[in-house]
Each structure stands twice: as structure tokens, then as C-alpha cells.
N, C-alpha and C positions, 0 to 999 in steps of 0.2 A: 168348592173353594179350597178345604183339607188338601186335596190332590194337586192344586196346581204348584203346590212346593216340589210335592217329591215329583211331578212331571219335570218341575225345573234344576232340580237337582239328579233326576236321573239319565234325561235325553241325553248330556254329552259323552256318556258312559256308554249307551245303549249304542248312541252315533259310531263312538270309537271300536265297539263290537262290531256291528254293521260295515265296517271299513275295512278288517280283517278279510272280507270275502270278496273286497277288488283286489285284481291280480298286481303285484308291485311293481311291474312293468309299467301300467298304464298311470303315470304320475300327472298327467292331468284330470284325469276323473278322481284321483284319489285326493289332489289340492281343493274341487271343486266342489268334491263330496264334505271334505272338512269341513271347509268354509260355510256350504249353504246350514251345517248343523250348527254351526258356531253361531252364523246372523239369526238362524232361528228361534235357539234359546236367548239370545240377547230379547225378540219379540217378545217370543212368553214373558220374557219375564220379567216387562214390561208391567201389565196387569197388577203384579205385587205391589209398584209402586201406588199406582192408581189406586185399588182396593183400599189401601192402606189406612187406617182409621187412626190420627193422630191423637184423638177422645179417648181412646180406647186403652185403658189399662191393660197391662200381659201381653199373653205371645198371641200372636195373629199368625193366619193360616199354620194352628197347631194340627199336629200328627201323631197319634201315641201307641205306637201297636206292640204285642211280645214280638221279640227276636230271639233270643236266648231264654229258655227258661231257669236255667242253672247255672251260673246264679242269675239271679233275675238282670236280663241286661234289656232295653227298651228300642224300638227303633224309634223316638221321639225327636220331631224337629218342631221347632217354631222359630217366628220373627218379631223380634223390635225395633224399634226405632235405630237401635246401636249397629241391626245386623243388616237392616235392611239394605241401605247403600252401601254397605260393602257387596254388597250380593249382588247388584245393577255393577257394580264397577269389575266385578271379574266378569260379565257377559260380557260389559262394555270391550273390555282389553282387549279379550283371548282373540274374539275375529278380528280384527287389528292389528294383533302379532302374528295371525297366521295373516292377510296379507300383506305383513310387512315382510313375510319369510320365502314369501310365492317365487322370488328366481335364484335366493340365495341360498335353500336347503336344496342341494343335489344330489345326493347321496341318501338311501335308507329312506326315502321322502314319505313311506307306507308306515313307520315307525313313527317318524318325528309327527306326524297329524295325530296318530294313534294316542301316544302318549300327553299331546298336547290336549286331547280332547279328555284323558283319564284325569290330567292333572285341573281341568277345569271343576271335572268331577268333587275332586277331593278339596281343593281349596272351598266350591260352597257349603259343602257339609262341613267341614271347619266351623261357617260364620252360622249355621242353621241347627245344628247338633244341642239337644237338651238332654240328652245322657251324658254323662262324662267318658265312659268305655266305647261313645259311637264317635265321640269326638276323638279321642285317643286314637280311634280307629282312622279317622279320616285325615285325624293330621299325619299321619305315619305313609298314608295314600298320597297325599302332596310331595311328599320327601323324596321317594324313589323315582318319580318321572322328571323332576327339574334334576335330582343327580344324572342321569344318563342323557338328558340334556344338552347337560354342560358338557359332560364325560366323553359324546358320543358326535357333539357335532357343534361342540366350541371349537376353537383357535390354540394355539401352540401350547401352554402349559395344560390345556383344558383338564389331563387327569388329575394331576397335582389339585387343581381349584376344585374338584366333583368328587375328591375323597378328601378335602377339607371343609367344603362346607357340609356335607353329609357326616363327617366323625362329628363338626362342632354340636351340630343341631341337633345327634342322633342322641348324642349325650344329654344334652337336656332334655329330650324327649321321656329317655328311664327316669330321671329325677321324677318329672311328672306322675310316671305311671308307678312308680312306686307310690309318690303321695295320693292317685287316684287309689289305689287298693288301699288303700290304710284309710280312707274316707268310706271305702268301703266296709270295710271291717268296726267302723265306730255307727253308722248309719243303718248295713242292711242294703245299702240299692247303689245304685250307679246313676238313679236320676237328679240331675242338679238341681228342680225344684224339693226333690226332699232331703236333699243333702241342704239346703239354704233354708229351711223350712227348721232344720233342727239346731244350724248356726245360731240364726236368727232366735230363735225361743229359750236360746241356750243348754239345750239338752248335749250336745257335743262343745268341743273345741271350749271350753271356759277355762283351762288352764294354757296361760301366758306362752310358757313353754313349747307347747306340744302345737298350738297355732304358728307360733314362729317360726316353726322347722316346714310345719307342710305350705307355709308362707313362700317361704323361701326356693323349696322342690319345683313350687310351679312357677314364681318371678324367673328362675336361673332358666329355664327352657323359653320363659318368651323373650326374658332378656337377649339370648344371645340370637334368636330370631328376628329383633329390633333390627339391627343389634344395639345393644347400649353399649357404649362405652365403659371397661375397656375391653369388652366381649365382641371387637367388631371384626379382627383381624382379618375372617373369613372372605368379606361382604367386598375387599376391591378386588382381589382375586377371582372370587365367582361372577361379579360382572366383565371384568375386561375378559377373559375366557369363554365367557358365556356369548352363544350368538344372540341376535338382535331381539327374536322373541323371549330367548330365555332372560334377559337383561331386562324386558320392560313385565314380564310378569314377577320376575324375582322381584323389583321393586315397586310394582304398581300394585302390588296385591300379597305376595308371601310374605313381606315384611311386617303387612299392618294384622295378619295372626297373631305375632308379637303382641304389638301397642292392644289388638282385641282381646286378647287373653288377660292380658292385663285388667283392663277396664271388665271385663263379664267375670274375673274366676278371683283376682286379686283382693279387688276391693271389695266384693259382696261378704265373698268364703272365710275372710281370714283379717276381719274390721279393726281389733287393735293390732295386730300384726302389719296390717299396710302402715295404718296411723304411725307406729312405731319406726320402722325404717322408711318414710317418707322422706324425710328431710334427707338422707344416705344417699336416696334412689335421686332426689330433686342434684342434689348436687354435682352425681354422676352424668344426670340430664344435659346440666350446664354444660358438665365439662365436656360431652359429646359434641354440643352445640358450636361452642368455641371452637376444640381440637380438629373437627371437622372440618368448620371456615377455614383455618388455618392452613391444612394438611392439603386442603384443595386447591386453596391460592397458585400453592409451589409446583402443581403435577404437570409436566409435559404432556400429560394424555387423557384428551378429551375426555376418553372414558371414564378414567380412574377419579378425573376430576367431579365427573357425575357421581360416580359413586361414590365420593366422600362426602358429596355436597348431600345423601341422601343419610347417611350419620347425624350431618349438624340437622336437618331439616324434623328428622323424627326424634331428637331432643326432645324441639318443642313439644313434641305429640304427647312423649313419657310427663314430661314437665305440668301440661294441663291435667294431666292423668291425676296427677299425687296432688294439684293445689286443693285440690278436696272442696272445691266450688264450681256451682254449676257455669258458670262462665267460660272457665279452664274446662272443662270437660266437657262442655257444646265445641270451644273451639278443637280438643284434642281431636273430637271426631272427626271433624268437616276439615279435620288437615291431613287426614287418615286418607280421604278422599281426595282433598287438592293434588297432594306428594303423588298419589296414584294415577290423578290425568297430567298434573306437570311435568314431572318427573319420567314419567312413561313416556310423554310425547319426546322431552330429552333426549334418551336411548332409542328413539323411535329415529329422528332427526340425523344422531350420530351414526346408527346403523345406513343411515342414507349417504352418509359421507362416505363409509369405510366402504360400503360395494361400491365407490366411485374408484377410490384411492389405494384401497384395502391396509390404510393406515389411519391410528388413532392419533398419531403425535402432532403436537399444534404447530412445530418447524415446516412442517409439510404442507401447511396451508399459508393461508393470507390473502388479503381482497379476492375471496371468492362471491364477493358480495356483487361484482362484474359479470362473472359468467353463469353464476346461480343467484339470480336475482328473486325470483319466488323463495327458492329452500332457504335462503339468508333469510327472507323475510320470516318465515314462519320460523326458525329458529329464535332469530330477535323478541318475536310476541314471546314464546315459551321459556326465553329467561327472563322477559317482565314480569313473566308470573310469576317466574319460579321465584324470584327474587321482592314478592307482594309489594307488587306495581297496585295504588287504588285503584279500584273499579275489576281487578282481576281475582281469581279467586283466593290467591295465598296468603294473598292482605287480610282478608276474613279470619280468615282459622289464627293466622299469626299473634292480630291483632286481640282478639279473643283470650287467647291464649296468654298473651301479656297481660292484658290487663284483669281477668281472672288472679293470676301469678302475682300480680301485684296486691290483689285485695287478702290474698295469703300471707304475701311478705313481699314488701316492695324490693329486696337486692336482687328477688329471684329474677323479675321482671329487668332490673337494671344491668342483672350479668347477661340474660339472655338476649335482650336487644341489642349487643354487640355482636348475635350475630344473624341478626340483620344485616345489619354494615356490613360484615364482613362478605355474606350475601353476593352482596349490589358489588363490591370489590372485586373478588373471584370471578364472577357471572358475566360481566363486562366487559373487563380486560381478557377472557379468554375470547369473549366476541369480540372484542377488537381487534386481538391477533388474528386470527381466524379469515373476519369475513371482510374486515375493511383495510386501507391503507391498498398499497402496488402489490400485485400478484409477483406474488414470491418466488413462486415453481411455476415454470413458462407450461407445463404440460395440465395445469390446471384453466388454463385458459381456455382445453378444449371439452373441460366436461359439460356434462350435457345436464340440463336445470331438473324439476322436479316434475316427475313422470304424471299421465291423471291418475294410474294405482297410487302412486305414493300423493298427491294430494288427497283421493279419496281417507288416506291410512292418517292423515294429519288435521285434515282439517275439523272433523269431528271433533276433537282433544280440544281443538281451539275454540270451537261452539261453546264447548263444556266451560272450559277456562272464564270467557267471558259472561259467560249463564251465570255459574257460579258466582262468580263477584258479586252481579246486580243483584239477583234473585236469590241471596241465600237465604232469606226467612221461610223461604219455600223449602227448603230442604232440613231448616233448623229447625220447624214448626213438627215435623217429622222424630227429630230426635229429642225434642226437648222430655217427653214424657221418659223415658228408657235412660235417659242419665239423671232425672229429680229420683226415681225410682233406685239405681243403684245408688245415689251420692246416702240416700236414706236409709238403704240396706249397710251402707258404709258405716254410718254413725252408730250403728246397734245399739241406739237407746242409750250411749255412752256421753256419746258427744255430740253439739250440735253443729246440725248440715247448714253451712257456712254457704247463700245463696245472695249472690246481687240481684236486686230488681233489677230489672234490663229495661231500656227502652228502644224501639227498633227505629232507625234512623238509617236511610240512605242504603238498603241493601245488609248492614250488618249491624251492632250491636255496641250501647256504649253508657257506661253504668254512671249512674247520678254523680257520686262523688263530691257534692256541694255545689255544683255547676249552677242548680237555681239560685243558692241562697245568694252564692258571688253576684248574680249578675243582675236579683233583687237591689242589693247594697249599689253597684254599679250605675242601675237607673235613678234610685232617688238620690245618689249624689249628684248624677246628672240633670235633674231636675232644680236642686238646689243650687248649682254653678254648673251651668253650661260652660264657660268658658272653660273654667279649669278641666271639663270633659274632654270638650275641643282637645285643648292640648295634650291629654292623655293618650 
């Protein structure tokens, strides 16, 4: 069982090796070669979830072997609850966006599988890495294959976008690795359970000062991989530039490194430090959330308007992150994972429009809901998601997430559900222009609906969607142990871990709040004057 990690974290590596020795001519063996690796490791790694022991305190299917012995660096992985669905949702993607790429990548097509299969690579060692120098190492692996990506086989500004999101995010990266060596230097190791090990006991980090700085090294690198507000400049640029795969992995999976970095290295490592600039980060939160809604409403272009929509949407994420109760931080996770299947299938959806049109701007459309009567439809489901329609999954994490926030401080809840609204506003009316009303562009009348590859590449996403809604105890029951355990590691004996009892109702979650005592009072008044019930 040790081994079926590093099998699942090393096949798309070994695959993208193995790829190098079909000849670049033959670009259908080489799409088909990807592909069968890509759906394979999606199967493996499968098993993990199964296996999975939600009883089970620590890391499951840990790994701990020497890799470096000078200084001592570890090749240790394991999984929690926190990492585990992140890990099913990058298998899930990757063979998705490669066959969402299957007629659009013509050019270098030996490359672009190559790299897609490294970068699947590196994005799971990200969420699986229990050394701090293998993680360093593996986020640094993600970084170079989405730059050339973008670089190498986006759209018109594409190098401008691939040496701006690579300068922003490279820059955060040193912050980090500076503060990983200086944790090194106070500890001895590079593994995060003894770096936590000595937080925790207080033998390191007890002065205010010196937590705050290495607080802050590693917050500014995942911040600006959120990105949080106002660290986001990079994130419209690299989607509208980005092709279709790079767009639904940059946001279905490299973003929530961000929000996971947070939640695994923030809170544990550096407990009055977070506490401290909480309220800082909570408000920057908001202000993503709103500026987001906002900046999306106005965008002429599908795309750019996804990708601001995915600003305001991982707000929320940062938001439940810092309420510092397990309600907020069950929902921040499981919205880590909504935004990834929502969100994804978005860019997935809009990638299906632009090889129609080979245009993102919404002037260019209108009542295509005529001649693409399937693709309208499945767009329609994926902005009721996106926009936490009950019963779909965004509702879950959102609602969580609110009302978490609110057991924190009720404004945080009352600024952030504006944007909500703003949400269902944006989401809407761009469907509106779009799909419904008289066909705008007479040459739109002849495109042709949604291919069975492109059903194959969407409909899955919408499984998940509606799985998620009904069925998220199933996947909450999963995480709950991996965020009582950080929220605990959070409080360092200082403070106490601020938890709603939950009761599980209807597929999600929803905290007492006086609700008996009200509706105690309610019945024996109704007992005593029915009528005046009546009328009530």
C-alpha cells in the first residue's frame, strides 16, 4: 500500500519519458499515448480514495526514504484528508484537458503531451510532499511546464502572459525558500513533521517577531498563486492567453497550491502569526470577492470574465481558511475542489466555443442556444454551479464557508455574500447574451453542436457537480479529521479551536444556532393559541 503513492505520483513522469521515443511525426500515437497514461493514473488512483481510513489519525500511504544525505533532505510523502482530493482532482483534469486539446494543439504536439504529463507530475507532489525541500522542489516542477505552455502554444500576447505569471509566482517562490532554509537552520531537517513537532512544543519560533517574518515569506508565495487580492494582476492575462488545457489546469488545480499552502504550512507552522494578520488577510479576502464580481460583470470576454470570476470565487476559499473554525475550513476545502470541477468545466465549455469562432468576445455571440442546443445546455448546468445553485456542488463549500465566517464574525459573512449576488448577476447575463435572444452573427447559425469527444470531456465535470451537491458528507467525512487536526495545531495551546457542532442535513451542513430552542418556544405557543399560530 506505501508504493501505490509514489506509483501514482511517478507514472505520468515515467509516461512523459516513455513519450520522448515516439517519433514527433506520428501525432496520433503520441495524443493516444498521453491520453491512455493520463486515464490510467486517474484509475490508480482511484484505490487511494477507497483505501482511505477516515478513523485514522496522520498520513496514510506514508513514504519515508533518504534522498539527499547532506543535509539531510527525505523523499517523504503522505496523505490526509486535506490532500487527498486534491490528488483525485488533478488525475481527474489532466485526461480532460488533454482531450479537450486533441484537434486544437497542432503544432510541437510531442511537447505539449510531454510537458502536460511533467506538469501532472509536479502539481501531485505539491499536494503529497512531507519534506519541505521535496515540496520546494516540486512546486518549482509545476512552474516551468504551465510557463511554456502558455509561452509556446497560447494566443497573441501569450509571451507577455508566460513571463508574467512566471516572474510573479517565481518571486514568491524565493520568499519561501528562503524561509524553508531558515526553518532549516533553527530545526536541523527539512521534514515538516519535525519542523511542526518543534513549533508545536515550542522549542523553535516562540519569538513573535521572527514567526511573523517566516509567516509572511510563505503567505506572499501562495498568496500571489491564489491569487489574492491585490496580488492577482497576473491571473487574466495567463488565462485569456493560455490555451484551453492550460486555462483549465491553471485554474482547476495550480491555483488551489495557493489556498493548500495556506491551510498545511500557514496555519500549523506559524499559529500566533496567522492568528495575528488574520483579520488583514480576511479583509483582503472580501475584497477579492467583491472586486472580482465586480470586474467580471464589465468584461466583453468570455474568458477574462471566467477568470475574474475565479478571484471572487477563491476569496471564499482564503476566507474559510483564516475563520479559524472547522465549518469554514471543511467548507474552504470542498471549494478548493468545487472551483476545480466548476470552474474547469467553464474553460473547458469556452475552449469549445473559441475552436468554433476562434473568438472570446460576447458581441460575437447571441442565441446560440438555436444552433448549439446540447453545448448551451451544458454551459447553463456549469454556471448554476458556478454560481451555488442548491443541490449543485458550489452551494456546499459557499454555504459552509458563510456560515463558518459568520460564527467568527458575522460582517465577514454579510460582506462576502454579496458576492454571491454578484455571482448569479455576472453568470447570467453573460448567458444571456451569449446563448439566448435572435442569433446575432448569421454565420453562427452554421456551427455545428457538441462533438461525442467533447461530450465525453464535459459530461464527467457535470456528474461530479451534481455528485458533489447531494453527496458531500461522503467526501466531508474524509476531510473532517485533517482540518480538527490542523485547526488544533493552529491554536498552540494558546487559544481555543473555535468548532460548530454540525448536524448533517440534506447532503451539507448546518450549525445549531438556537434553531431548537426557537422552535421549542414556537410549539408550546402554538399549543397554547392555535389560532394566533394560525395567523402567524
Amino acid at each position: 500500500m506505501n508504493s501505490l503513492l509514489a506509483l501514482v505520483l511517478f507514472l505520468p513522469l515515467a509516461a512523459a519519458l516513455g513519450l520522448l521515443t515516439v517519433p514527433g511525426r506520428e501525432k496520433g500515437v503520441v495524443r493516444r499515448t498521453a491520453l491512455v497514461a493520463a486515464i490510467a493514473e486517474f484509475v490508480i488512483s482511484i484505490p487511494l480514495a477507497a483505501r482511505f481510513q477516515a478513523a485514522q489519525a496522520g498520513w496514510q500511504f506514508e513514504l519515508d526514504a533518504t534522498w539527499i544525505t547532506s543535509p539531510p533532505i527525505r523523499f517523504h510523502i503522505g496523505l490526509d484528508g486535506l490532500s487527498l482530493w486534491l490528488v483525485l482532482l488533478v488525475t481527474l483534469l489532466t485526461p480532460l484537458a488533454m482531450l479537450a486539446s486533441w484537434n486544437s494543439i497542432e503544432s510541437r504536439v510531442k511537447e505539449f503531451f510531454f510537458l502536460m504529463l511533467v506538469l501532472e507530475t509536479g502539481m501531485i507532489g505539491v499536494f503529497v510532499s512531507l519534506d519541505l525541500f521535496l515540496f520546494y522542489a516540486f512546486w518549482e516542477v509545476s512552474l516551468v511546464p504551465m510557463y511554456f505552455i502558455i509561452g509556446v502554444w497560447g494566443h497573441g500576447r501569450r509571451i507577455y502572459a508566460a513571463v508574467k505569471f512566471f516572474l510573479f509566482t517565481f518571486a514568491g517562490s524565493v520568499l519561501m525558500l528562503v524561509a524553508i532554509i531558515w526553518l532549516y537552520n533553527l530545526t536541523g531537517s527539512f521534514d515538516y513533521n519535525d519542523i511542526l513537532a518543534a513549533v508545536q512544543s515550542g522549542q523553535i519560533l516562540s519569538r513573535g517577531g521572527q514567526q511573523a517574518w517566516l509567516f509572511l515569506a510563505f503567505f506572499l508565495a501562495f498568496a500571489i498563486k491564489v491569487p489574492l487580492f491585490p496580488l492577482h494582476t497576473w491571473l487574466p492575462d495567463a488565462h485569456v492567453e493560455a490555451p484551453t488545457a492550460g486555462s483549465v489546469i491553471l485554474a482547476g488545480i495550480l491555483l488551489k497550491m495557493g489556498t493548500y499552502g495556506m491551510a498545511r504550512f500557514c496555519l500549523p507552522l506559524f499559529p500566533e502569526a496567522a492568528r495575528l494578520f488574520a483579520p488583514a488577510v480576511i479583509v483582503l479576502a472580501i475584497i477579492g470577492i467583491v472586486y472580482g464580481a465586480l470586474v467580471a460583470m464589465v468584461q466583453p470576454d468570455i474568458k477574462k470574465l471566467v477568470a475574474y470570476s475565479s478571484v471572487s470565487h477563491l476569496g471564499f476559499v482564503v476566507l474559510g481558511i483564516f475563520s479559524f473554525n472547522q465549518q469554514a475550513l471543511d467548507g474552504a476545502v470542498y471549494q478548493m475542489l468545487n472551483h476545480g470541477v466548476s470552474t474547469g468545466a467553464l474553460f473547458l465549455l469556452v475552449g469549445m466555443l473559441y475552436d468554433r469562432r476562434h473568438t472570446h468576445l460576447i458581441t460575437e455571440f447571441g442565441g446560440l442556444a438555436t444552433p448549439l442546443p446540447v453545448l448551451s445546455g451544458f454551459f447553463l448546468f456549469t454556471t448554476l454551479s458556478s454560481i451555488g445553485l442548491p443541490l449543485l456542488n458550489n452551494f456546499v463549500g459557499e454555504f459552509l464557508v458563510l456560515v463558518g465566517s459568520y460564527y467568527a464574525r458575522p460582517v465577514y459573512a454579510y460582506a462576502a455574500a454579496t458576492g454571491v449576488i454578484l455571482s448569479a448577476c455576472y453568470m447570467l447575463w453573460m448567458c444571456q447574451r451569449v446563448f439566448f435572444g435572435e442569433v446575432t452573427v448569421q454565420k453562427n447559425l452554421a456551427l455545428r453542436d457538441a462533438s461525442l469527444r467533447e461530450k465525453f470531456v464535459v459530461v464527467p465535470l457535470m456528474v461530479m457537480m451534481l455528485w458533489m451537491g447531494v453527496a458531500s458528507p461522503g467526501f466531508l467525512r474524509k476531510v473532517d479529521g485533517a482540518t480538527e487536526r490542523i485547526l488544533r495545531q493552529a491554536s498552540s495551546g494558546r487559544y481555543r479551536v473555535e468548532k460548530i457542532e454540525p448536524q448533517e442535513n440534506f447532503g451539507f451542513r448546518i450549525s445549531d444556532f438556537g434553531f431548537r430552542a426557537l422552535l421549542r418556544s414556537r410549539l408550546k405557543s402554538a399549543i397554547r393559541n392555535p389560532q394566533s399560530a394560525i395567523k402567524r
